[in-house]
Each structure stands twice: as C-alpha cells, then as structure tokens.
N, C-alpha and C positions, 0 to 999 in steps of 0.2 A: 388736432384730433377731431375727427367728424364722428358726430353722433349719432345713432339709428333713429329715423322718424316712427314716431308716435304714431297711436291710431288715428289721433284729434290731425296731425299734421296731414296725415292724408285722408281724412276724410273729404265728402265730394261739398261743392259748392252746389248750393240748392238756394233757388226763389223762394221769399213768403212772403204772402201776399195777406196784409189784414187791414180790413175795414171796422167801421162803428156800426153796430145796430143800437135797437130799442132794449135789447139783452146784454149788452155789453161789449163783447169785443170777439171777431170770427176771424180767424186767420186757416192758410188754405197751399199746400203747394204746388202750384203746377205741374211742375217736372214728376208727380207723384200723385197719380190719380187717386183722387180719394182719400189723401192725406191729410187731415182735417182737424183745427181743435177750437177751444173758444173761450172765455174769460172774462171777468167782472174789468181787470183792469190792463193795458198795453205788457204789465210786464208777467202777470198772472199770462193771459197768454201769448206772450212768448216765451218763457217756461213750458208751458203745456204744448206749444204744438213742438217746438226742439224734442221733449218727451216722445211724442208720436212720430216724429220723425227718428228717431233714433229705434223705437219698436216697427217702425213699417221697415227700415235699414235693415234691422236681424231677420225678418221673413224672408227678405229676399234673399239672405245668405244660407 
C-alpha cells in the first residue's frame, strides 16, 4: 500500500547559510532573498530562520 506524501515530504530543499558574529548567531537563505533570521545560540537559530522560512514559503503561495 502506498501512502500520499505529506506537505513535509515535498517540501523544497533550501540552502542556510549561518555564520558567528559579536551578537550571536545570523543565518540567511540564498535561494530566498531576504530571508533572514538570527540567534543567541546554533539551534535558537535554526529554529528561527526554518520559522521564516516556512512564513516567507506561505507568501509566495
């Protein structure tokens, strides 16, 4: 029995790119100009920019 995919399964594959500052933590998508988020700690933001990635996702639709 095959099963229907999910939203999560076809969701698209996206770049994140995060470096260190003197603030904490900036992570950034390319594929998605201007998609941006930023964080005390590596998982703080990756949390936060998946969130803006998921709210920049619903604009476009």
């Amino acid at each position: 029995m095959m099963q229907a995919n999910t939203m999560k399964d076809m969701a698209p594959k996206l770049s994140v790119v995060i470096e260190q500052d003197e603030h904490g933590y900036y992570a950034w998508c390319p594929e998605l100009k201007g998609c941006q988020s930023q964080g005390q700690t590596i998982e703080e933001t990756l949390a936060n920019i998946k969130e803006a990635l998921e709210l920049y996702l619903e604009t476009m639709n």
